[in-house]
N, C-alpha and C positions, 0 to 999 in steps of 0.2 A: 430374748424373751423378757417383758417387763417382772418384775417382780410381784407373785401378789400374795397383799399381806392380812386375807381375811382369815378369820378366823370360824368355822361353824364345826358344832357338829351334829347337826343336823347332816351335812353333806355326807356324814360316815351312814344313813340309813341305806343306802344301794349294795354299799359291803354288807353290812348286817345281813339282810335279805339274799346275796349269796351265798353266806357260811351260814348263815341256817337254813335256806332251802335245800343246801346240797347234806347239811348232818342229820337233819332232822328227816330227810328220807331214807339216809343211810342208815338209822337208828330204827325206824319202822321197818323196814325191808330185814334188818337185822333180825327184829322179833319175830319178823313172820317167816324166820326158816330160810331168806334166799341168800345161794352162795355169792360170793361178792358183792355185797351188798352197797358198801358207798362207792361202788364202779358201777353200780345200775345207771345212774342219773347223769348222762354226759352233763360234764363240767361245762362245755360252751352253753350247752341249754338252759345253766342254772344263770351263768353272769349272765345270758340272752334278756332272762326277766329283771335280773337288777338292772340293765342297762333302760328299760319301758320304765320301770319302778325311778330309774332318776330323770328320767323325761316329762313325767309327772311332778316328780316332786322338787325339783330345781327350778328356779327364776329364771326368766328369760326367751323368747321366743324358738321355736322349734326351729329354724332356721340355724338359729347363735348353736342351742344346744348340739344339734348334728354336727354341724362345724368343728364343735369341741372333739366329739367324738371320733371322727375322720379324721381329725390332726393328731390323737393319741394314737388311732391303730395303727396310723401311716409314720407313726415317729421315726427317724432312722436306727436306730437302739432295735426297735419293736423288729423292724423289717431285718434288718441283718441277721438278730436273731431268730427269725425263721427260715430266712433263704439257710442258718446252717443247721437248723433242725433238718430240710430236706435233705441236704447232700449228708448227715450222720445217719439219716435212715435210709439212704442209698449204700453206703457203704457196707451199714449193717446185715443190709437183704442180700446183698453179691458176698460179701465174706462168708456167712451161715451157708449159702447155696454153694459155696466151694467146699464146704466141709472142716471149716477153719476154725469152728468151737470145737469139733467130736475129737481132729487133732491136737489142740492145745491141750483137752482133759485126758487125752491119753496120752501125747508126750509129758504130761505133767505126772501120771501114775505111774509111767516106766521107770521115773528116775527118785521116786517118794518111797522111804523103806515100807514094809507094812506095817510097823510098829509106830507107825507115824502118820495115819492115816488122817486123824482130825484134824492135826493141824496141814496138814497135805489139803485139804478138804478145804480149808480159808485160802490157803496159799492157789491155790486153781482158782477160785471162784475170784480170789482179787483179782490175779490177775486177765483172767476174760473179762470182769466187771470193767477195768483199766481200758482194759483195748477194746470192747463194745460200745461202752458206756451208755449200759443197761444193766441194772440191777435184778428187774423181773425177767430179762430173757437170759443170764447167768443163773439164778435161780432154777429155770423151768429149765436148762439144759444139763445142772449139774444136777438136779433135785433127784430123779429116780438111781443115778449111780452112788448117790449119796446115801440113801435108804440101802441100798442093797449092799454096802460097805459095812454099813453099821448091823444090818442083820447078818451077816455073815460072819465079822469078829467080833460081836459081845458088848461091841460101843453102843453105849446109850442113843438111842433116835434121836430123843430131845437135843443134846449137845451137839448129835453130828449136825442135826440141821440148823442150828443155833450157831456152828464155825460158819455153814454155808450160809448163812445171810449175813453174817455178821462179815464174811469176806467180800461179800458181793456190793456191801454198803459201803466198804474200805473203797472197794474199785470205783464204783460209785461217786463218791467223793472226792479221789481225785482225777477220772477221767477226762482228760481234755476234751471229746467230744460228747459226755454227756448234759442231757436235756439242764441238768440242773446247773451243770456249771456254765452252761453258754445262757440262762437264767441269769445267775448270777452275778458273773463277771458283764455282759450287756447291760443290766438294771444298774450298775455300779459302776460302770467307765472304765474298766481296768482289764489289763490285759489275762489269757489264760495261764500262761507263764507264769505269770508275778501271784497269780489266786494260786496255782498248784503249790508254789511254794511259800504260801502262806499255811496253806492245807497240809501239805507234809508233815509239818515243823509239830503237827498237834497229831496228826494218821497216823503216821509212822510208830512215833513211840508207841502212839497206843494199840497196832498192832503187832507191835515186838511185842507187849505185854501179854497179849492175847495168847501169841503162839505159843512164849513160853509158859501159862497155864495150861495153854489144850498139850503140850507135851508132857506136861507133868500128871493132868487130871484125864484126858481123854487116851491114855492108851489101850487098844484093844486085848481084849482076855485071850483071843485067839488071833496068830499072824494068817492072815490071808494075802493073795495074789490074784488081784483081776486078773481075767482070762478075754484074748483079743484085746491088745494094747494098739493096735496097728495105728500109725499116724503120718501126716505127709507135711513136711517139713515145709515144701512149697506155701501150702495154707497158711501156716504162719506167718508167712512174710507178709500181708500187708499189716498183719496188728503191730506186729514188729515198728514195719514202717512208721506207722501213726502214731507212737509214743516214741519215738527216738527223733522222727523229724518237729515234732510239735514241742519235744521239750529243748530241741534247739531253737527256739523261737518260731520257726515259719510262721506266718499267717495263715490261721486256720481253715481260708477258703483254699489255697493252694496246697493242704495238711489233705484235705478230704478230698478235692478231688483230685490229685495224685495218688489217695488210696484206693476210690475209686476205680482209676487206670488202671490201678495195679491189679486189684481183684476180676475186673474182667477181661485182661490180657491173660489172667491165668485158666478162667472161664474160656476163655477164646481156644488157649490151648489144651484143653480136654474138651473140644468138639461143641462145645453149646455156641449156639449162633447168635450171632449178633441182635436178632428180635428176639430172643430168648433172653439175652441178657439186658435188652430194654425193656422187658417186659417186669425182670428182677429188679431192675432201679426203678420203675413207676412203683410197683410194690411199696420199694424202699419210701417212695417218695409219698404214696396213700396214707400208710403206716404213720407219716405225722400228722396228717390231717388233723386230728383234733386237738394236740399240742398247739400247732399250729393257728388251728381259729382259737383258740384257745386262747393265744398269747395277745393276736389283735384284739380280741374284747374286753380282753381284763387293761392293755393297754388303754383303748380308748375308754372304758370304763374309769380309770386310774386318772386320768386326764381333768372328765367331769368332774370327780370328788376333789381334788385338787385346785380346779378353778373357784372350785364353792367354799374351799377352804379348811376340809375335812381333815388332810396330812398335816397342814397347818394346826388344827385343833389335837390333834395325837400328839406333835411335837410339840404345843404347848406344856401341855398333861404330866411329859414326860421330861421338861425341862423341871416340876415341881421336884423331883427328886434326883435329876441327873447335872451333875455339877463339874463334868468335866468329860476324858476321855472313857476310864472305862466304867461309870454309868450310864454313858451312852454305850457303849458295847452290849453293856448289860440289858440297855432296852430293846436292841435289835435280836439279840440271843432270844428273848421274853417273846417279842412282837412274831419272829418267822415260826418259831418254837410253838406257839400256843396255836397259829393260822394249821399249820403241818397237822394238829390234833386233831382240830378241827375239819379238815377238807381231807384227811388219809390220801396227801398228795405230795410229797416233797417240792415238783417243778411249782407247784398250784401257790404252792404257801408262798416257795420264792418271787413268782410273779406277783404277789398279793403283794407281800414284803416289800421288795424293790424298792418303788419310787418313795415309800415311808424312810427306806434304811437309806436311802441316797440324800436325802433333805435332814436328814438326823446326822450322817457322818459332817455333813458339811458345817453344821451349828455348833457340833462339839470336836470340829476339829479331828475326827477321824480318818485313819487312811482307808480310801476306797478300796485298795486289795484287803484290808483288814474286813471289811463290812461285807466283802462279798465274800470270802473265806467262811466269817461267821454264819452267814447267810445258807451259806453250801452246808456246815458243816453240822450245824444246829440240827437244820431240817431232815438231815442223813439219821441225825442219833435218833429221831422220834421215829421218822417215819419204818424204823430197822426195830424197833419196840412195840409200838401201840398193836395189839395182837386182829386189829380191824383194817391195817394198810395191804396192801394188793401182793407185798414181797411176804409177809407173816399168813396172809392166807392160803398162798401158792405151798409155801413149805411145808406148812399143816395139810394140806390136802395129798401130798404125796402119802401122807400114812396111813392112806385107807379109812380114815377115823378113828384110829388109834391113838392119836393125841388132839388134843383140841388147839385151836390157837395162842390161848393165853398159858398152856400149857411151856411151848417153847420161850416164853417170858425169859424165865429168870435163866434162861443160857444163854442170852444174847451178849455175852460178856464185851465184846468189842465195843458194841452198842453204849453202854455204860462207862464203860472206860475211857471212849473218846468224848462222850458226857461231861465228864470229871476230868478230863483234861483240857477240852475248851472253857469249862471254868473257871480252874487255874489260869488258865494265861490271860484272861480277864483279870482277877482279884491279882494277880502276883504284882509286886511290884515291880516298878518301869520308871524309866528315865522321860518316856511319851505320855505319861498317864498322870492321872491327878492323884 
């Protein structure tokens, strides 16, 4: 593809126009009382009007412009990334229907003292987050045993639910099949392997730090012991499978649909039929539908701004103060970081991000597993913060109204800490870095 070297930005008005059409209904709907408020406004409807909005306002015949836009949503990048958003919400729909979350939370409580409950509490929710990879549907499946945990030995709500998102964004983060890192690592050229273990190197630590504060500060006043731990070891096998074969490298498409296989040959033998369990993988498969259009509109949307010279004009902008590697680090941390505030969407911001942070890594010499790491990693810490994203409403909402959203704020320790340590390994010095 030739190079093009325009420069406008005028081409950034179609973005404009989607990160305020989708905050600025979020912000009204907020005031007027309704729950979820920037999840009222599907995301494809909002880039639907920016994509009319740069049909308008770009040069060139309607013919050229569609063109443009058809070659972005049909990118190869675009499309791979969504044939594997389908098969991880196939997966997702046959594991839950086998009962393979209720077992993992409950063989996870069998073997967590009760003196140890909060950090018990991140430690489950990572790991379902790991092997779902879904943050809101870890959330909503650990979120009432969570509450009933902490009402029952004396731990503070706030904190308890505050381990549970703050583990669920761990999982999150580094999940091989979630939305955000098949996001990321696709926008970025880089394998999931090579992102995970960029990702680690900054999660880990800072969920060793985590646990060992909620051991220190979150132990409960009174030990309890859930009652009905019962769990079936079978169920875990394909989450098993999917983090053990995927961090051996496989290729992602033969990672999921082998897990896939797995989950409903297990399905198959506990009596569900065969149209029963195609019925659970269309599920799987509906369930990304607007991820999905999702990603070809911001794609071919990303395309046009591009051709007009829009990412060109950001990377100019941001050449003014970035003089090497990790001030370009710094502007991609800045750029997915500020989008995530904005749109209360991790995948949204990454796809927004993307095609900026792939043309910024390349200028300043950055490694593409590094840019999509940050990219994941950034977008994880906001979106596990800002008290108006979908994972901080969900956990608020389990308290009955007992605490507000912004209430759980300042327990999101994890959140913070992985913060403050993607920013270290940014500023720290480096033998790669200027």
């Amino acid at each position: 593809m030739k190079e093009n070297n325009k420069i406008s930005a005028k081409a950034l008005i179609p973005f404009v126009i989607f990160i305020a059409l989708y905050l600025i209904t979020g912000l009204i709907l907020q005031v007027r009382g309704v729950e979820m408020a920037f999840y009222q406004l599907p995301a494809p409807i909002a880039v639907f009007v920016a994509i009319i909005a740069a049909f308008f306002i770009f040069e060139g015949s309607i013919e050229e412009k569609f063109d443009t836009l058809v070659a972005g949503c049909g990118d190869s990048n675009i499309i791979i990334m969504c044939l594997i958003y389908l098969l991880a919400g196939a997966f997702s729909s046959l594991a839950k229907a086998s009962g393979g979350v209720d077992s993992v939370v409950n063989l996870g409580l069998s073997f967590i003292p009760s003196g140890f409950l909060t950090a018990g509490v991140f430690l489950i929710a990572s790991f379902i987050s790991i092997a779902t990879g879904s943050s809101v549907g870890t959330i909503t499946a650990l979120g009432p045993i969570a509450v009933g945990l902490a009402n029952t030995s004396g731990i503070s709500l706030a904190q308890m639910l505050g381990a549970l998102v703050g583990g669920a964004m761990f999982g999150d983060n580094l999940s091989i099949i979630s939305d955000t890192t098949i996001a990321a690592t696709r926008s970025q050229g880089c394998d999931m392997k090579d992102k995970f273990k960029m990702n680690a190197k900054i999660a880990i630590p800072s969920a060793i730090l985590t646990i060992i504060l909620l051991l220190v500060f979150g132990a409960p006043e009174v030990t309890t012991s859930p009652t009905d731990l019962t769990y079936d070891p079978l169920s875990i096998i394909p989450y098993l499978f999917v983090l053990i074969v995927a961090l051996m490298g496989v290729n992602v498409f033969v990672v999921l649909t082998g897990a896939i296989g797995l989950s409903s040959a297990l399905l198959l033998i506990r009596g569900t039929s065969m149209i029963d369990i195609s019925q659970i993988i269309w599920e799987g498969f509906t369930g990304m539908f607007e991820i999905f259009l999702l990603s070809m509109l911001i794609g071919g949307l990303s395309r046009m701004v591009a051709e007009e010279g829009g990412i060109n004009w950001i990377i100019s902008k941001i050449k003014i103060f970035a003089k090497g590697v990790r001030s370009g680090e710094l502007g991609i941390g800045l750029l997915v970081s500020l989008a995530d505030i904005c749109v209360a969407n991790n995948t949204v911001a990454i796809i927004i991000s993307g095609p900026i942070a792939k043309k910024m890594s390349r200028a300043f010499g950055i490694d593409p597993r590094r840019s999509a790491s940050l990219l994941d990693t950034l977008s994880c810490v906001f979106q596990g913060i800002i008290p108006y994203s979908a994972q901080v409403l969900i956990a608020a909402g389990f308290t009955g109204g007992a605490l507000a959203p912004f209430e759980l704020v300042p327990f999101f320790w994890y959140q913070f800490i992985l913060g403050i340590f993607a920013l270290i390994s940014i500023l720290a010095p480096s033998k790669n870095k200027e």
